[in-house]
VOBANU-310392 format. One record per residue: residue number from 1; x negated, y, z negated of N, C-alpha, C, O in turn. Coordinates in nm, 2 decimals, always signed. Atoms other than C-alpha are relative to their C-alpha. Layout:
BEGIN
FIMI;NUM;X;Y;Z;X;Y;Z;X;Y;Z;X;Y;Z $
...
***
This chain:
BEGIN
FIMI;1;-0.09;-0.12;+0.00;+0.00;+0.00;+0.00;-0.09;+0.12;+0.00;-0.18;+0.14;-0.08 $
FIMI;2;+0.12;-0.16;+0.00;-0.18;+0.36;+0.08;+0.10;+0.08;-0.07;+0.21;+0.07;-0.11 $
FIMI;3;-0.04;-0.09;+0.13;-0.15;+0.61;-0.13;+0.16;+0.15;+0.06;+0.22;+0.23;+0.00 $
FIMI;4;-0.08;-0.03;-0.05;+0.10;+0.76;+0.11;+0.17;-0.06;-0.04;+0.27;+0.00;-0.07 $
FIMI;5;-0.12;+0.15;+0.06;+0.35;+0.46;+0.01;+0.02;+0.03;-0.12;+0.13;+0.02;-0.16 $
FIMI;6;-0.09;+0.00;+0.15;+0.34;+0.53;-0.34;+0.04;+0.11;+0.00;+0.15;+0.09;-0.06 $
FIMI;7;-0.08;-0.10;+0.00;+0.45;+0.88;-0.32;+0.15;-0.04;+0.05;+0.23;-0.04;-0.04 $
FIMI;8;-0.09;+0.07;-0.01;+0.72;+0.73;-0.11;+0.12;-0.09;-0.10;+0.24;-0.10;-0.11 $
FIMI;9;-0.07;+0.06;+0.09;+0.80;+0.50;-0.37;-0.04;+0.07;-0.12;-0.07;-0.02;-0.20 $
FIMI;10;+0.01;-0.11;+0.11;+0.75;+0.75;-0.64;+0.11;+0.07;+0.01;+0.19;+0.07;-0.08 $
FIMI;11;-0.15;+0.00;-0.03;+1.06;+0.90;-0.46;+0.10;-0.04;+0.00;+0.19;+0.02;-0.05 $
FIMI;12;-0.05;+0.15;+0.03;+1.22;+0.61;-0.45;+0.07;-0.01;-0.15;+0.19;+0.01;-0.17 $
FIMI;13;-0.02;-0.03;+0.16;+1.22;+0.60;-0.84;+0.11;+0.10;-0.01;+0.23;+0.09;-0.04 $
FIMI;14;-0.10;-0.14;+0.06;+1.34;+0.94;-0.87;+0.13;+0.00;+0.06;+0.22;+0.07;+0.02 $
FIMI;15;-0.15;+0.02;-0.09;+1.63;+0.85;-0.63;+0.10;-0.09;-0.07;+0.22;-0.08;-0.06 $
FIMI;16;-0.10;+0.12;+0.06;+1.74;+0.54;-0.83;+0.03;+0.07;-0.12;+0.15;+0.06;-0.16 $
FIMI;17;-0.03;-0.03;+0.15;+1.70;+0.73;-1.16;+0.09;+0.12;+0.05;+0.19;+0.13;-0.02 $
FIMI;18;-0.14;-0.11;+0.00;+1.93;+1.02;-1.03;+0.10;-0.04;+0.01;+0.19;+0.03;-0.01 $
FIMI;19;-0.14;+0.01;-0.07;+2.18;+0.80;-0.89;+0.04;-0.09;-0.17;+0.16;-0.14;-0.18 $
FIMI;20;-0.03;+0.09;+0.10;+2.16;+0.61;-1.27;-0.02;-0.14;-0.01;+0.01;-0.21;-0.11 $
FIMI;21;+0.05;+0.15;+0.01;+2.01;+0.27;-1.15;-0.13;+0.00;-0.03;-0.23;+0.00;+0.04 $
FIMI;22;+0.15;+0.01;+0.05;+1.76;+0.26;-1.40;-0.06;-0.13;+0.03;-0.18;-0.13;+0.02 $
FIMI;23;+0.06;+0.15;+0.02;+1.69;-0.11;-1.37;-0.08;-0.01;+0.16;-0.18;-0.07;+0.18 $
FIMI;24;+0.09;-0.03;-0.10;+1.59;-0.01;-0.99;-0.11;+0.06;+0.00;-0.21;+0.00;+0.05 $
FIMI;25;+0.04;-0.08;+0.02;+1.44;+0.26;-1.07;-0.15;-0.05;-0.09;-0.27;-0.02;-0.06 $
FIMI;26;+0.11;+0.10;+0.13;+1.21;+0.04;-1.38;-0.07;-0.07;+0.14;-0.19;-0.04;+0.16 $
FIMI;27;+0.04;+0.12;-0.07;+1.16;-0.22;-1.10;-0.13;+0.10;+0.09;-0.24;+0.07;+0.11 $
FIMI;28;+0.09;-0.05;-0.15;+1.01;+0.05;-0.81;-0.18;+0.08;-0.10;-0.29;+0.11;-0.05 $
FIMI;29;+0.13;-0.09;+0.10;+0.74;+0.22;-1.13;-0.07;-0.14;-0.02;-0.19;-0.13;-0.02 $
FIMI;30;+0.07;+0.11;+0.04;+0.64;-0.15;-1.20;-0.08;-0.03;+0.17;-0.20;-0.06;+0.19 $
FIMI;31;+0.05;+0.03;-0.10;+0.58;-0.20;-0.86;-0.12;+0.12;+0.04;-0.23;+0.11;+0.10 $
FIMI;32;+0.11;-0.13;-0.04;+0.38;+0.10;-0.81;-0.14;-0.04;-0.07;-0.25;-0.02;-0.02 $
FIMI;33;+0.12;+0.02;+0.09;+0.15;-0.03;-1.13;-0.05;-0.09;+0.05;-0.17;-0.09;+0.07 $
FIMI;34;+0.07;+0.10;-0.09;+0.09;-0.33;-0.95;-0.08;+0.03;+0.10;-0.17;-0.05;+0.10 $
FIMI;35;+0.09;-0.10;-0.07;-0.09;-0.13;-0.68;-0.10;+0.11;-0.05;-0.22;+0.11;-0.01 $
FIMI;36;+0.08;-0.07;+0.10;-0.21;+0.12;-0.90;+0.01;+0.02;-0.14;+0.07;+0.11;-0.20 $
FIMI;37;-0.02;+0.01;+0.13;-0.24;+0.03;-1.23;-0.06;+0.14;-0.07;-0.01;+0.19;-0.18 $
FIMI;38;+0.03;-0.13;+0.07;-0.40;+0.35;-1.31;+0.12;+0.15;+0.05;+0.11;+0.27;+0.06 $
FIMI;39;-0.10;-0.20;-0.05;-0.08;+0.63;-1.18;+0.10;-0.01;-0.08;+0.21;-0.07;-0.09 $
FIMI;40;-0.06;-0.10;+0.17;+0.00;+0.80;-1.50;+0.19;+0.01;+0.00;+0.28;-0.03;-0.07 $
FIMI;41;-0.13;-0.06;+0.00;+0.31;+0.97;-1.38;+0.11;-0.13;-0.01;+0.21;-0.12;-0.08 $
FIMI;42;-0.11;+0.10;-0.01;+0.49;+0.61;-1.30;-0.05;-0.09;-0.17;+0.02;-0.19;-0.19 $
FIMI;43;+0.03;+0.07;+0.16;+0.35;+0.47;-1.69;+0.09;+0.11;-0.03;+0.20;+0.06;-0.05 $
FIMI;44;-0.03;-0.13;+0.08;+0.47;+0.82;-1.82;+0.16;-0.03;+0.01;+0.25;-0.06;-0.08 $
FIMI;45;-0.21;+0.07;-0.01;+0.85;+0.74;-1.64;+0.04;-0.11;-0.04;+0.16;-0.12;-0.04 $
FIMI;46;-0.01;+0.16;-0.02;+0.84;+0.39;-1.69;+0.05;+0.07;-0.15;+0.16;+0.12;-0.17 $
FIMI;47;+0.05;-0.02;+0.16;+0.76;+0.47;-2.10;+0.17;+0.10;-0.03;+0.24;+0.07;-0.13 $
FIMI;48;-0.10;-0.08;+0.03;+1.07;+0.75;-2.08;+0.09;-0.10;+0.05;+0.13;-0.14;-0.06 $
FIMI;49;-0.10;+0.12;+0.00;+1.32;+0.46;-1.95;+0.03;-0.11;-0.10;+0.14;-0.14;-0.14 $
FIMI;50;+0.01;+0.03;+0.06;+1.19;+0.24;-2.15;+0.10;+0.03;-0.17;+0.19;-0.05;-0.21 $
FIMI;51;-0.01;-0.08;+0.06;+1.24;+0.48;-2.46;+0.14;+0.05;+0.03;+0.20;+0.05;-0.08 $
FIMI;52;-0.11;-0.05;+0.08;+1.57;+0.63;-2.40;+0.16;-0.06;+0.15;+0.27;+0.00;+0.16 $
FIMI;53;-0.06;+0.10;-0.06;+1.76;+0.38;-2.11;-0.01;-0.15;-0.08;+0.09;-0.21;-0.13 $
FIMI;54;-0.06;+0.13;+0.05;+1.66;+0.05;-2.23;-0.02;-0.03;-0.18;+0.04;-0.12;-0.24 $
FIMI;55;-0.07;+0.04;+0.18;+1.59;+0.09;-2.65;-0.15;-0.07;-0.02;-0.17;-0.13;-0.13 $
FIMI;56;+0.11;+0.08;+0.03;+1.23;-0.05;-2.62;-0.11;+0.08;-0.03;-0.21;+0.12;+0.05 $
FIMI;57;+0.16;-0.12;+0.04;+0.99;+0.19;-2.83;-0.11;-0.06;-0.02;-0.20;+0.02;-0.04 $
FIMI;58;+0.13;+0.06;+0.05;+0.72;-0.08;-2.90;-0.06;+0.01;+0.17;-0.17;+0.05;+0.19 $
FIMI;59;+0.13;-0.02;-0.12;+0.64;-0.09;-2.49;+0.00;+0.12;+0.04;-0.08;+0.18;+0.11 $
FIMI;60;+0.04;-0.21;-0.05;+0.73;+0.29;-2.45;-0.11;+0.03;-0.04;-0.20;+0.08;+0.02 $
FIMI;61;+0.12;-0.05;+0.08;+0.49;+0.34;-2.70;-0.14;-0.03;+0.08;-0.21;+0.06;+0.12 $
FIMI;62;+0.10;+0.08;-0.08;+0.21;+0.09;-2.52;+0.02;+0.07;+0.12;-0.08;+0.13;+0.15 $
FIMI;63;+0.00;-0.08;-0.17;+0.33;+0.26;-2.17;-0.10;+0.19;-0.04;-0.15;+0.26;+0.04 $
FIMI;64;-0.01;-0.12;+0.04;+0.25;+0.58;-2.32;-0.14;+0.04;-0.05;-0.20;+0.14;-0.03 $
FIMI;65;+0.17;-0.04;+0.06;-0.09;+0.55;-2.51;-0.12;-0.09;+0.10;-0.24;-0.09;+0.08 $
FIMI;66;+0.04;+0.05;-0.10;-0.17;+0.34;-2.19;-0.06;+0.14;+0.07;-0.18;+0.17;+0.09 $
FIMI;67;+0.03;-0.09;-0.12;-0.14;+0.64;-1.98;-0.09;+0.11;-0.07;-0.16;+0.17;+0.02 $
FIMI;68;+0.03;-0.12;+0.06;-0.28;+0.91;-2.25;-0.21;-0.09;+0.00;-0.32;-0.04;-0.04 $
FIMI;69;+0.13;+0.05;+0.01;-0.61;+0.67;-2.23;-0.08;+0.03;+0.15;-0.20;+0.04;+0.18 $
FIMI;70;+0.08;-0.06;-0.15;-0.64;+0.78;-1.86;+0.01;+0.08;+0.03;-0.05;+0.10;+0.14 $
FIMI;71;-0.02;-0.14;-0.04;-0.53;+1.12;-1.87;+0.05;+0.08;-0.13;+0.16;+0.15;-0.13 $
FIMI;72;+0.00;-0.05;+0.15;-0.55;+1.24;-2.25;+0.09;+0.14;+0.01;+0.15;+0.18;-0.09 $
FIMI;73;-0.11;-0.13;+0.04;-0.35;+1.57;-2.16;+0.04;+0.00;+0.07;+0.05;+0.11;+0.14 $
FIMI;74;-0.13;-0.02;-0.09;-0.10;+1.47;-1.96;+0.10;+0.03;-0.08;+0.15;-0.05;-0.16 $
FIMI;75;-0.16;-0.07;+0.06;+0.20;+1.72;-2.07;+0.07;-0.11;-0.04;+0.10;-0.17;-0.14 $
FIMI;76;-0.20;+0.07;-0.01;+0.50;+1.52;-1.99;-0.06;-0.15;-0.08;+0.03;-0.17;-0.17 $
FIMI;77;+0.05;+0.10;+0.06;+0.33;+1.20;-2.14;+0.03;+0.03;-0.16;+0.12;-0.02;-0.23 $
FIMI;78;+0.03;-0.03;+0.11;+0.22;+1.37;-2.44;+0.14;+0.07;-0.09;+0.17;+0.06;-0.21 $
FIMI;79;-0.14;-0.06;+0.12;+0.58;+1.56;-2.51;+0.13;-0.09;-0.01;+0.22;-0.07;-0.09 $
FIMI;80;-0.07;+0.13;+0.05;+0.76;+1.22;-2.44;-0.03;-0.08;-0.12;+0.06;-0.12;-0.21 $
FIMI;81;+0.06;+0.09;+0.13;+0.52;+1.03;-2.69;+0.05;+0.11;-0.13;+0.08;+0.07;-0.24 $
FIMI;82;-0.09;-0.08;+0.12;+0.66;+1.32;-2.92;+0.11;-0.02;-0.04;+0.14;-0.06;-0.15 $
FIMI;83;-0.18;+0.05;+0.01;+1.02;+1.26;-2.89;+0.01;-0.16;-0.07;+0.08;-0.19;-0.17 $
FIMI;84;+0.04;+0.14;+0.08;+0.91;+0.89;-2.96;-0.01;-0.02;-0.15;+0.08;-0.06;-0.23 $
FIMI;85;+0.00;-0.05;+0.11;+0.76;+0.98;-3.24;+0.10;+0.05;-0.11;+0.08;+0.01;-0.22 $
FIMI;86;-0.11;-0.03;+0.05;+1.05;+1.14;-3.36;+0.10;-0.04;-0.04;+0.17;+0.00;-0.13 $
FIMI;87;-0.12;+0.11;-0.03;+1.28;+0.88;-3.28;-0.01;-0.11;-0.18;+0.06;-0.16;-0.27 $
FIMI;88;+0.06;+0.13;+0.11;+1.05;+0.65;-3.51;-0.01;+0.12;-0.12;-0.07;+0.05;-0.20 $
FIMI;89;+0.01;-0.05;+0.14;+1.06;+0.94;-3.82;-0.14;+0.02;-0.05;-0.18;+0.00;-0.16 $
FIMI;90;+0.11;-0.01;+0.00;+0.74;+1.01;-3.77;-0.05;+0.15;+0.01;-0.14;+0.17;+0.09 $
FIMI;91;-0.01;-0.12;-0.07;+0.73;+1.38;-3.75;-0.10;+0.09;-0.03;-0.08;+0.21;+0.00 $
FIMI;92;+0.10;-0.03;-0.02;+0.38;+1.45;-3.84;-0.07;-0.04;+0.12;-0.09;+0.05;+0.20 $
FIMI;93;+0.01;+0.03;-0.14;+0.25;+1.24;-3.55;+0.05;+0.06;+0.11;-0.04;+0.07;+0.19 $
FIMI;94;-0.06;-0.04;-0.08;+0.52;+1.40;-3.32;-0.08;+0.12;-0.02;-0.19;+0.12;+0.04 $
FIMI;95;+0.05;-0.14;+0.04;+0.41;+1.75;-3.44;-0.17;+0.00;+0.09;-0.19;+0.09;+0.17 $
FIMI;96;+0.14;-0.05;-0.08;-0.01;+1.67;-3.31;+0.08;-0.07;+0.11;+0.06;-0.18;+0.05 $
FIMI;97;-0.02;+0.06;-0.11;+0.14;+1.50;-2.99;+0.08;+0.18;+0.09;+0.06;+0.23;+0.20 $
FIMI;98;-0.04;-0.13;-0.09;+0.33;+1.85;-2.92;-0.13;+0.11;-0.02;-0.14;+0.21;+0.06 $
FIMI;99;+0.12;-0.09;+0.06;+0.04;+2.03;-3.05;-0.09;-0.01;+0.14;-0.12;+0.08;+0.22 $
FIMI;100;+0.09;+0.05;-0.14;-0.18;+1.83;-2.77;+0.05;+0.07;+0.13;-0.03;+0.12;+0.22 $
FIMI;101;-0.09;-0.01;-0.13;+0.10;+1.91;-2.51;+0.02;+0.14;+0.02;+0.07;+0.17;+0.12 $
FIMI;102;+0.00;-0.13;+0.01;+0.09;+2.29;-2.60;-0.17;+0.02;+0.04;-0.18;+0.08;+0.14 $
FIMI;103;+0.11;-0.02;-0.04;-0.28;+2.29;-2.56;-0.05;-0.02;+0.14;-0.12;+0.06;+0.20 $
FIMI;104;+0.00;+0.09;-0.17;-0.28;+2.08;-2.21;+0.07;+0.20;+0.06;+0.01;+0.30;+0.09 $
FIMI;105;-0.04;-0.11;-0.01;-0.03;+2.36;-2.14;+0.05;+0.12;-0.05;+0.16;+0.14;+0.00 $
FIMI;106;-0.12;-0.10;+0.07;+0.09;+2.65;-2.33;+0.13;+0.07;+0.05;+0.20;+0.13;-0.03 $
FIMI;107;-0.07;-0.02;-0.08;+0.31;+2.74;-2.10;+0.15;-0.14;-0.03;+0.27;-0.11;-0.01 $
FIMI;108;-0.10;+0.07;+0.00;+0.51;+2.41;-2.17;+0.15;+0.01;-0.03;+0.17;-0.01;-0.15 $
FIMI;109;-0.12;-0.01;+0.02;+0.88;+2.46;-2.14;+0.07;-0.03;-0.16;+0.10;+0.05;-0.25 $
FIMI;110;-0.04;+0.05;+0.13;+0.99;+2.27;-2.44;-0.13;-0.03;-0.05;-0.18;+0.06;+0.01 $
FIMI;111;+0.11;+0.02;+0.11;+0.67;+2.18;-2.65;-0.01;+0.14;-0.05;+0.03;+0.15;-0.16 $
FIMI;112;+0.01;-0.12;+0.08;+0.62;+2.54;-2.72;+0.07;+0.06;-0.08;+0.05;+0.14;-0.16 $
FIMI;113;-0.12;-0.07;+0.12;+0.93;+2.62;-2.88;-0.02;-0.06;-0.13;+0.05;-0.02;-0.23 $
***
């Protein structure tokens, strides 16, 4: 698959997750990792499906500190693994994960508030 293809199916994704077929949507991000196990953005969406479609915070979490091991200040990573965090009652944790995500960007929409 050239890297042409996974944009394609990076769209793809975002197509199924708009129309609400997340289980498509899961399937076309796994598929992507099998090609490129290293592309953050489809770990990062996978991890937010995971996390607030199917109810599974132990591999959100794993999708998540996956992707922050290959791109430590990826925003949207870092202010999902917050929300996580928070989910789990954890709200020191959440707090340096938006902290990270304000530094990556200050500019960030929601982390900065």
């Amino acid at each position: 698959v050239e890297p042409k293809q996974i944009n394609c199916l990076f769209n793809l994704a975002a197509l199924h997750n708009t129309r609400g077929a997340h289980k498509e949507c899961f399937d076309v991000y796994k598929k992507i990792l099998r090609v490129n196990p290293s592309h953050v953005d489809s770990m990062c969406n996978s991890g937010q499906l995971l996390q607030s479609k199917f109810y599974d915070l132990e591999t959100a979490q794993a999708m998540y500190e996956r992707a922050l091991e290959i791109q430590p200040n990826h925003e949207t990573t870092l202010y999902n693994f917050a929300l996580l965090k928070l989910s789990q009652n954890k709200p020191i944790e959440a707090r340096e994960m938006l902290r990270r995500c304000v530094r990556a960007n200050p500019n960030h929409l929601w982390a900065a508030c």
